[in-house]
Structures are given as structure tokens and as C-alpha cells.
N, C-alpha and C positions, 0 to 999 in steps of 0.2 A: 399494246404499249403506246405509251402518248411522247410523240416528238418533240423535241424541242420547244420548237416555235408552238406548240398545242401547251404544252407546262408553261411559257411564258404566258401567253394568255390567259391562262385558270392563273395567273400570278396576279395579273395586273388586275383583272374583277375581283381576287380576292382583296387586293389592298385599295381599289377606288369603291367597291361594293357595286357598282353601278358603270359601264360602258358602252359608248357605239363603235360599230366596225370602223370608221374612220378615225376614233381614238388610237382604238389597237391598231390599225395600218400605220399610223405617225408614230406609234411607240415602238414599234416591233420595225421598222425601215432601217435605221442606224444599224441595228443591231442581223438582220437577215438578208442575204441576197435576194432572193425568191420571197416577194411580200407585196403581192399584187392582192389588187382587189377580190381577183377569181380567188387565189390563193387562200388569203384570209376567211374568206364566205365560205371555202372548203372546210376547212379546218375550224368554223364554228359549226357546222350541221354536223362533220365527226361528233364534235363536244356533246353537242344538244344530242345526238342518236345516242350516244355512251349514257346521257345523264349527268355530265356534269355542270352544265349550264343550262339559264333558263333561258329562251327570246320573248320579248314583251313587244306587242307592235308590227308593224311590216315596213318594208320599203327603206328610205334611207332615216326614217327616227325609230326604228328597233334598235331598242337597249338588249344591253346582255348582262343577267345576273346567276348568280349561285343558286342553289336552290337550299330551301331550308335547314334540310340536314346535312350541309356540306361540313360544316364544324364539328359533326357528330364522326363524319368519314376521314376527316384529314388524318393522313398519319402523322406518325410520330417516332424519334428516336427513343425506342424501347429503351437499351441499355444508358444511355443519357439519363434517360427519365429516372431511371432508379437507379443511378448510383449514389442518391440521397437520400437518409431515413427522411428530412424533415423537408417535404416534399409542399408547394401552395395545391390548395383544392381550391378548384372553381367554386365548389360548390360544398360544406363541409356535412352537409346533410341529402335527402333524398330531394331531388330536386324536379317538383312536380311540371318544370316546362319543359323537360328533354323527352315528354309523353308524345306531343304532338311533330314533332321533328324528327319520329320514327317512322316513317315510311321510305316507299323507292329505296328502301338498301342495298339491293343489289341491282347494279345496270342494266343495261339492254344486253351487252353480251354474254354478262355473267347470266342473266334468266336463259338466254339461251343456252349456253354452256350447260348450266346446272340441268335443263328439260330435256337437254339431248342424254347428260350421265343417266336418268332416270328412265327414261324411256329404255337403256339398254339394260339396266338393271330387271326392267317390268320385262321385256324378252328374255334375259337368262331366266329368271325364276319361272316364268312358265315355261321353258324347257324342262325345270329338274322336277326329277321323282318324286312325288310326296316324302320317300325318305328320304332323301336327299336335300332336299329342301329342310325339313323339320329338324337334321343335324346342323345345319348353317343354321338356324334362328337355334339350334341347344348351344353350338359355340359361341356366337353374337353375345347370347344370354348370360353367360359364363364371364367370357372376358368385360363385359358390362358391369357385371357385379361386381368383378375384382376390380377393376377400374377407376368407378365409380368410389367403390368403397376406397380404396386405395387413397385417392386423391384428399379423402377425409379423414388419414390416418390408419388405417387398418391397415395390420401388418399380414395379414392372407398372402400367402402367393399365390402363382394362377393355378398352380396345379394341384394346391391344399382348397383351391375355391372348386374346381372342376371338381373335385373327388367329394367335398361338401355336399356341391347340387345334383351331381348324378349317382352319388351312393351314399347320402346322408352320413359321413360319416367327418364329424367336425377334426380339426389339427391339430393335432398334440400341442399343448403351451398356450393357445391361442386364448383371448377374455370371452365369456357368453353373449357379449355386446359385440364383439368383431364379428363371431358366427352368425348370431339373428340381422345384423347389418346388411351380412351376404345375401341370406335368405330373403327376406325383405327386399329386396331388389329386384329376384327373380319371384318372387309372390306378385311382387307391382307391377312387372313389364307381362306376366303369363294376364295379368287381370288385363290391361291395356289389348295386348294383341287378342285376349276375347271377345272385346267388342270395341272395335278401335273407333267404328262409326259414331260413340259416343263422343269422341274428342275431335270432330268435325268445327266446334264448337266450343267452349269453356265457361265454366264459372266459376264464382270466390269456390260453390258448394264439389264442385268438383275436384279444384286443387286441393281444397281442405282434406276430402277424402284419397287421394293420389299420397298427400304427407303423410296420412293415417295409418296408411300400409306400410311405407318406410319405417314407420318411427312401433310398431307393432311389438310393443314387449320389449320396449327403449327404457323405458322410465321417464319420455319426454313427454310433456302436456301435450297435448294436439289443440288446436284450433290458434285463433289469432292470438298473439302473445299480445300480455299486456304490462311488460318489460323491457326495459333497453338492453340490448344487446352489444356487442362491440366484435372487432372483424380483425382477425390476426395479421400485424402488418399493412395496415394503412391507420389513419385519424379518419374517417371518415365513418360519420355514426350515424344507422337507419334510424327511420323513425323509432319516437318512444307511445308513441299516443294510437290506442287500439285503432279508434274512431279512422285517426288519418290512415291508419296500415289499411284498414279497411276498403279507404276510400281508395287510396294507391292501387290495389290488387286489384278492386274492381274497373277502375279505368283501364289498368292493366289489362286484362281479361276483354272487354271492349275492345280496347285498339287490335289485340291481335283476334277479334272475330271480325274484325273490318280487312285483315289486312288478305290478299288473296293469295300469294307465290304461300307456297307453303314451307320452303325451306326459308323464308322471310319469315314466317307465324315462328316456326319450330325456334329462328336464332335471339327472336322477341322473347318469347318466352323466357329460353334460358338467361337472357339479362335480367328481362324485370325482374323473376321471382328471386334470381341472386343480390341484386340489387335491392329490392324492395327489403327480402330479410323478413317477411312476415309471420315465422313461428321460432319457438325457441330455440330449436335446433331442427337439421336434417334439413336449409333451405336450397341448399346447391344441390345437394341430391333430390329432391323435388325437382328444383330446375331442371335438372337433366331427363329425368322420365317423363316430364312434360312434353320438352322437345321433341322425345321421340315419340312421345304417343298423337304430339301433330304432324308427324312425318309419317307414321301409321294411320292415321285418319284419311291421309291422301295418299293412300300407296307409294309413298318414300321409303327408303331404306332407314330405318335408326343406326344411331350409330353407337359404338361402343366405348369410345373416344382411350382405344385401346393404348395407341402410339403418341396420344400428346403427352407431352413433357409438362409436369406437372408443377414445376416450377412457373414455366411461359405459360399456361393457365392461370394461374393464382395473378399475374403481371395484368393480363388482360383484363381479367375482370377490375383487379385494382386501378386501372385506367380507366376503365367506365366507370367508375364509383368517383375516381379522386377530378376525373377530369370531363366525364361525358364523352370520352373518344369512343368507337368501337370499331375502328379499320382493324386491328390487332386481333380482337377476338372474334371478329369476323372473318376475318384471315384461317385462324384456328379453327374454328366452326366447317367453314367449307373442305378445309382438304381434309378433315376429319370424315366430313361425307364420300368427299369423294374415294379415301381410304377403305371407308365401309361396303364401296360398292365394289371396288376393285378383290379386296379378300376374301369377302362372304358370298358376291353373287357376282364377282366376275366373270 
């Protein structure tokens, strides 16, 4: 957590874009007892170690600036935000320069935070029994599919979904599209965790196929749409033009085989392909088996995203869409992880 006098500073380079320490000494003096020179110089190498400032230079003409994606990370008053249907968009379409200002998302603490959760995870699991183990990825799987599915309308509960996938036997009332929905879920993540080393890696041709499985006996077209689409609850409309969805997916797909944290790849994913929107339907459900089959590529935990509220899901993404923010769903994203590790392989 950042002190005061640390928030005043990320204040003042946020609104000059551009500082020296001897600015923020005379700005930050009036206002702090404790505002010496050592002082200040401490409290910028915190910054700079956290990631939230960049230093340009040495000695006394080092400037201090933000770094790229600091506009992508600012938060924001969620319930503020939406307590108006008629809402400005930065941006009212997909907006091809928030591609390059995806990196560094998570800090230096959180990388470590996040490499220490994993690492205890990668210790319980080879402590447990082959069965033991295989029953925690059969419940994972379960609550993933109702979850998932869930979040898209399906009226499954967990335990008409449980009794689905481990005795085939579908729920009374339910539509043949809710049922193959579930199924389809657990088809896509058993094909992932067979050969996860395949998603080491991405391509358009890979996602293509990932959606194929989802949408298996949907009645949805598979491959790139070449249709506009429209998104329940925001104005903000994906591309209409194949060519460009194309292109989208594929830079997409590039930035995160560049990117290296891998709970960084897994929360790129699930943005862009939400964000992007690139088939007619089934694109957040793609998102999410994506995520997790980058989180399986690098011995991560998937997650089930059993416990988020799926109202503050739908909020997040709609801020990345209307605004380019993603502190919010990145927020959501990680305690979702860390959720996963604490239930299934704590």
C-alpha cells in the first residue's frame, strides 16, 4: 500500500506528465513534514521498484514519468461509473492502440506475490494421490462449466451440471443448447489439459479451433464472423469488417506470445478475445478456456471463476470496452486465481 506522500507524487506526474525530484520536493514541502531530499529519493525507487514510475537520466536531470500503460491501470469509481445508462466511450469501437500498452500489468510485488501463490500450488499438487488430484481437476471442471456457462445465461445449477458431466444424465426442463453448452466446456478444457504444451504458444488457427469445440452442435457458424455484432448493455460496437477482426486477433495472439508472466498472457487473453468479439457467438466463453489453457501451458492453476459475481464481471469488461481501464478486471482476474488455488489445491 502506497503512503500518502507516494499517491501525491503518482499525482503530480500524472497531471505535469513529466518531473524532477526537485519539483516534487517544492511541491510536496507545504504540504509534508518529512520532505527531504533522502526522503523523496526513497519514496521514488519504492515507485520505480513497484512499477509505477519510469526514471529517464541520472543524477540531478533525471525526470520521472508514468509508464505507458499507466491509463490502462488507473482505477476507477466502479459504482459512479455505472450509475448511467448513457455512459462517454473513449473510444466507441475496438481500439487498435490499447494493443501496445499491454504490458508490465502486473508489478514487481504482485509478480512476486502471484510466483510465490504458484509455487505452493505446484507443492500441494505433487503431494496429492493421482486420485486425489484427478477429483480436484473433475470438480474445477464442473464448477467451470456451470460458471462459465452460467455467466452466459444458462439456467444449470451446479449440481444438475455435476450430475450432467459425471452421469450424463441432462435436468429436467432444461433447453438442448444449455445441456451441449455444459458439455462443450468440459470437451474443451479435457482437450486443453491433454496437451496443454500446445498452448505454450497461440494462433488465430488455434483459437479458431478452441471456439469450435465450444460452439459444437450450437447452430453457431465457427470461424471469423463477418457480421456486426452488438454487446448487451454498453454502446460500444466490435469491429464489423472480417479483414480487420482478423488482423485484431492476430496482433492479439502476437502480443501475448511476447508477453512472459504467464498469469499476465492468461489475463491478456481473456480481454482481447472478449474485447475483440471475433465470432458470432461463444466469444467470452472462448476467452475464458483460453486463459486457462495459458495458465496450463505454464503449470498455473485454471481457474473456475466459480465465486465472481457476475454482475462485477460483465462491469469490468464493460470498462475495458467503453474505457480501456483494466485495474477492475484485473482485480477480478487475480483473486479469482488466487481463489482457485486456495479451494482446489490448497
Amino acid at each position: 500500500m502506497l503512503t500518502k506522500r507516494q499517491e501525491m507524487i503518482l499525482s503530480l506526474i500524472r497531471q505535469e506528465g513529466e518531473v524532477t525530484r526537485i519539483q516534487i520536493q517544492q511541491a510536496l514541502e507545504p504540504l509534508f513534514e518529512r520532505c527531504s531530499k533522502v526522503t523523496i529519493l526513497r519514496d521514488l525507487e519504492t515507485l520505480i521498484r513497484a512499477g509505477f514510475i519510469i526514471k529517464h537520466g541520472a543524477t540531478k536531470a533525471a525526470r520521472y514519468t508514468l509508464p505507458a500503460n499507466h491509463r490502462l491501470l488507473e482505477s476507477i469509481d466502479v459504482d459512479s461509473y455505472f450509475k448511467t445508462e448513457q455512459r462517454p466511450l473513449i473510444c466507441p469501437t475496438f481500439n487498435f492502440e490499447v494493443l501496445p500498452a499491454l504490458t508490465d500489468l502486473l508489478n514487481v510485488q504482485e509478480r512476486a506475490q502471484y510466483a510465490a501463490l504458484n509455487s505452493r500450488y505446484l507443492a500441494h499438487r505433487e503431494r496429492m494421490s493421482p486420485t486425489v488430484l484427478r477429483k480436484e481437476m473433475e470438480r474445477l471442471t464442473v464448477e467451470l462449466a456451470w460458471k462459465s456457462s452460467h455467466l452466459e445465461g444458462n439456467t444449470y445449477t451446479l449440481l444438475e451440471t455435476e450430475r450432467l458431466l459425471k452421469e450424463q444424465v441432462a435436468a429436467h426442463g432444461r433447453s438442448t443448447a444449455e445441456t451441449l453448452m455444459i458439455i462443450n466446456h468440459k470437451t474443451a478444457l479435457d482437450c486443453i489439459r491433454s496437451r496443454p504444451e500446445g498452448y505454450r504458444e497461440i494462433s488465430l488457427r488455434k483459437i479458431e479451433d478452441l471456439h469450435r469445440l465450444l460452439m459444437t452442435n450450437l447452430g453457431v457458424n465457427c470461424g471469423i464472423r463477418k457480421t456486426l455484432v452488438g454487446i448487451i448493455g454498453t454502446d460500444y460496437r466490435p469491429l464489423d469488417n472480417a479483414l480487420q477482426i482478423t488482423k485484431a486477433l492476430t496482433l492479439a495472439s502476437e502480443l501475448i506470445n511476447r508477453t512472459v508472466n504467464p498469469l499476465e498472457k492468461a489475463l491478456i487473453a481473456v480481454l482481447l478475445v472478449s474485447y475483440i468479439q471475433p465470432f458470432e457467438d461463444g466469444n467470452k466463453r472462448t476467452a475464458r478456456l483460453l486463459g486457462n489453457a495459458m495458465l496450463l501451458a505454464s503449470d498455473y492453476c485454471p481457474l473456475s471463476y466459480k465465486s465472481v459475481d457476475e454482475i462485477e464481471y460483465k462491469k469490468a469488461l464493460i470498462l475495458f470496452y467503453e474505457q480501456n481501464k483494466l485495474a477492475y478486471f484485473k482485480e477480478l482476474f487475480l483473486e479469482q486465481y488466487a481463489q482457485a488455488v486456495d479451494k482446489y489445491f490448497g
